[in-house]
C-alpha positions, 0 to 999 in steps of 0.5 A: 481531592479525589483519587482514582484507582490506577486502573482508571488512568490506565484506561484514561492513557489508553483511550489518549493512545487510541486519539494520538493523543501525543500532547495530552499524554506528554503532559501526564507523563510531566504531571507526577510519579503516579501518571509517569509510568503509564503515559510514557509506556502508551506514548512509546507505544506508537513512536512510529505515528508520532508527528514529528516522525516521517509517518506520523500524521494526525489521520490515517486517511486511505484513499487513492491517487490517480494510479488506482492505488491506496495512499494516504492524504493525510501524510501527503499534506504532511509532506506539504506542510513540512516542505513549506515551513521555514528553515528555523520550522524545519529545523526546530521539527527535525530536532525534535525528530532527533530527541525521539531516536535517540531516546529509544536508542539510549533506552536500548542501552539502559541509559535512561531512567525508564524503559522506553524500548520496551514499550515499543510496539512498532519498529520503522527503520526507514524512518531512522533513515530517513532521519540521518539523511535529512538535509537539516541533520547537520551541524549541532544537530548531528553532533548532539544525537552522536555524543556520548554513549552514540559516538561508538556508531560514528567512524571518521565522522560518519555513521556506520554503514550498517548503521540500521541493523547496529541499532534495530539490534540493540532496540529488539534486544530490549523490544517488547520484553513486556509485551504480547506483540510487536510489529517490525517494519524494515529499512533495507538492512542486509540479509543477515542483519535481518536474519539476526534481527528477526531472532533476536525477538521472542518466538510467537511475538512478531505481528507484521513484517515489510521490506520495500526491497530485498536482495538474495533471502536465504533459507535462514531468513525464511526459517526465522520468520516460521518461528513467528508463525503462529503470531504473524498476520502480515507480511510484505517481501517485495522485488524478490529476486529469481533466485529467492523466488522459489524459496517463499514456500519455505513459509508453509507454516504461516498460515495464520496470515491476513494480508499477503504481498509478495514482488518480483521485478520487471525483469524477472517475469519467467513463469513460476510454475515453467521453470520451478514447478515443485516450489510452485505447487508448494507454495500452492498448498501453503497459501491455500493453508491460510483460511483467514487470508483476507487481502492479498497482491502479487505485483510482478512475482512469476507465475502469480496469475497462476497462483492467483487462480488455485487460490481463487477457487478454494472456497475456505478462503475468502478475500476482501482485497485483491492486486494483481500486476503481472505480465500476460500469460495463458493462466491470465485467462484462467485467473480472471475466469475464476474471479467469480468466487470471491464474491467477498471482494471489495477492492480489485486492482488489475494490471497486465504488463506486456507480453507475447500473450498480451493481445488475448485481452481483445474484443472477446477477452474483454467480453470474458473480463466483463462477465467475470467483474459483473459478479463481484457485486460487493465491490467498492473499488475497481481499478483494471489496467491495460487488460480493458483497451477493448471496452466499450459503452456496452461494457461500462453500462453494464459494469455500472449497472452490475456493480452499485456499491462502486466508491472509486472506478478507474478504467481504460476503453475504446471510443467511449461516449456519452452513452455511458453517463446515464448508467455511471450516474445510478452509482450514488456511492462513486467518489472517484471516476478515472478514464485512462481510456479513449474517450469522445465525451461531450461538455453537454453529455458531461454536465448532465451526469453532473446534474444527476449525481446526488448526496452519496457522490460527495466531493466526487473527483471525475478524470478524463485524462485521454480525450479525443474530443477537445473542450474548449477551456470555457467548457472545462470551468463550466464542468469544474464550477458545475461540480464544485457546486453540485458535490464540492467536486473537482475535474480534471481534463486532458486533450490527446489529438493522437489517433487510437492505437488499436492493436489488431488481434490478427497481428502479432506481439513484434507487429503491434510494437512496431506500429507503436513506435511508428506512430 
């Protein structure tokens, strides 16, 4: 019989990891003494990926759906499957689920024989979450994930409230300990338990960081993430309120940042740079320290465009993705002017909410917008929204002209033709093509594009989801049937006889409003 040398199997477990490998990797972890410790520490490694969790999946696949924004298809037909399976499938499945959170936690307890908590690399506490609210989490299921050394978290019958933040306590508390990294992925637990959590780890450990939703961040949270600075490439602070909003800049010295994603609310749209203009300039000087940004999204957060802009212009940074949901205002014409010098974008996402300076994106902001998205010639995704109602034929051939690595273009307009199809076509990467504008597009017009696509534009999905010209439906499955045979493509099609609203320049915000209503 031949032996290999520990080191070999080391790499063979951490080749399986790196596949998902999670069956391979149980049945070394069952084979023998010799294989035990390294496959069970690669397994516990990416318990967040495992298939039986809420964001396991067996492929990470991004794409995007019909907003513009990256998904992830593979884990939406997870969900699919998981929907379809029978009460004993989903049952069997949830159970599993259960065994693999309660392992981790009893190793959080030393109640295991080994250490699974400290292999752990990524901590999801929505997943946990998702877990205990789970409709098949019931009956024996519960009591059995409850029993023991568990039945402390459990009052009259139920968990704790706190339930997320009494366990992410115990698992950091024993997170890591052989390990140069982790990365941590909140569940909404409340302020202090994040606080405590987030000190609880080895300073110069934490890698990653994301909240979907936060209530009021003191400066002792702020404070806590610092002592991470040097390690932390990624973070996500979403729906930040009013109150905190000023505090981000607290954070000045994470500059080692890769990825940035900061949120306010709908409601909470008041300049940063009006009512708070110390925080806003240093916050300014903090981002404008992190040269190895390379993505980051502002969505709803005050005084973004503004922010937007200072970074836009610092020629030590340069971004390859790039989101900005905001309301109208005067630094929107400032921001998007100095677009241009990120010509190392590859994904832009623009969105602009209503407001008083709104109706700036007519004929000529348009013309602005255009000239400036032109220069991004490294693009590859392209999503513009509601900052576009003015485009024309002209704007989109030219776009098309100036941008062929396009794979996925999403756009609004005004009275958009057939004359466009001939330059969309030369784009011989596209794969996804999204019109939320009006359109009078023909069926002819419509399968001489499809005719002249090629090998490069691949299962290509084309939406016109705001036509004023009706096709009838035996038109609409000679265009599906044309595409699905040309490219394996689908289309999509939807009818709207309203008339085009089209705002007037010369009209006020309050005038425009009533219009709509009116119609």
């Amino acid at each position: 019989m031949t032996y290999l040398p520990n080191e070999i199997w080391c790499m063979i477990c951490t080749q399986l990891q790196h596949q998902r490998d999670f069956l391979t990797l149980y049945d070394c972890a069952c084979s023998g003494k010799q294989l035990a410790t390294t496959a069970l520490a690669n397994l516990y490694r990416i318990p967040n990926l495992a298939p039986v969790t809420d964001r396991g999946s067996d492929e990470e696949i991004p794409v995007h759906d019909k907003f513009g924004r990256i998904t992830n298809a593979a884990r939406l037909a997870k969900e699919r499957r998981i929907s379809g399976k029978t009460f004993s499938q989903r049952e069997r499945y949830v159970k599993k689920w259960t065994v693999l959170w309660r392992t981790m936690i009893l190793s959080s307890l030393c109640k295991t024989f080994y250490p699974y908590s400290q292999y752990i690399r990524t901590l999801n506490l929505r997943d946990l979450e998702r877990l205990l609210t789970d409709s098949k989490f019931e009956g024996k299921t519960r009591r059995n994930f409850f029993q023991d050394e568990l039945a402390q978290f459990m009052v009259g019958g139920v968990p704790f409230s706190n339930y997320n933040s009494v366990i992410a306590m115990e698992i950091v508390n024993r997170v890591g300990e052989g390990e140069s990294a982790q990365t941590l992925l909140d569940g909404d637990t409340s302020v202090n338990g994040l606080t405590a959590l987030i000190n609880e780890l080895r300073p110069k450990s934490l890698e990653s960081f994301a909240t979907a939703s936060c209530d009021y961040l003191s400066p002792q949270f702020f404070q806590a993430l610092s002592c991470h600075s040097e390690s932390l490439i990624e973070l996500k602070l979403n729906t930040l309120k009013q109150c905190t909003i000023p505090k981000v800049s607290l954070l000045n010295r994470c500059t080692n940042l890769v990825s940035l994603s900061l949120g306010g609310t709908w409601w909470n749209i008041v300049g940063l740079d009006d009512e708070q203009s110390d925080a806003f300039l240093e916050t300014i000087a903090w981002l404008k320290e992190c040269k190895q940004l390379r993505t980051l999204a502002f969505t709803k957060f005050p005084g973004g465009a503004g922010l937007m802009a200072s970074i836009l212009l610092e020629n030590s940074i340069h971004l390859t993705s790039l989101e900005y949901v905001g309301a109208g205002s005067p630094d929107t014409v400032r921001f998007v002017q100095v677009l241009t010098n990120q010509t190392s974008l590859k994904f832009l996402y623009l969105e602009e909410l209503e407001s008083p300076y709104t109706n700036r994106w007519f004929p000529e902001g348009a013309d602005s917008l255009v000239e400036s998205l032109s220069k991004l010639v490294n693009l590859t995704d392209l999503h513009v929204r509601e900052m576009n109602d003015y485009f024309t034929d002209q704007h989109i051939v030219r776009l098309a002209g100036s941008l062929p690595k396009l794979r996925a273009w999403s756009t609004n307009g005004n009275a958009l033709t057939d004359d466009i199809w001939d330059a969309v076509a030369s784009l011989r990467s596209l794969q996804i093509l999204e019109f939320g504008a009006v359109t009078h597009f023909t069926a002819d017009g419509i399968l001489e594009f499809i005719e002249k696509l090629g090998p490069g534009n691949k299962s290509l999905v084309l939406d016109v989801s705001n036509s004023r010209n009706r096709l009838s439906k035996k038109e609409q499955k000679l265009i599906q049937e044309k595409i699905t045979k040309k490219v394996g493509g689908k289309f999509d099609f939807v009818y709207n006889s309203d008339k085009p609203l089209i705002r007037n320049p010369k009209v006020g915000p309050s005038s425009s409003s009533s219009e709509s209503d009116s119609d």
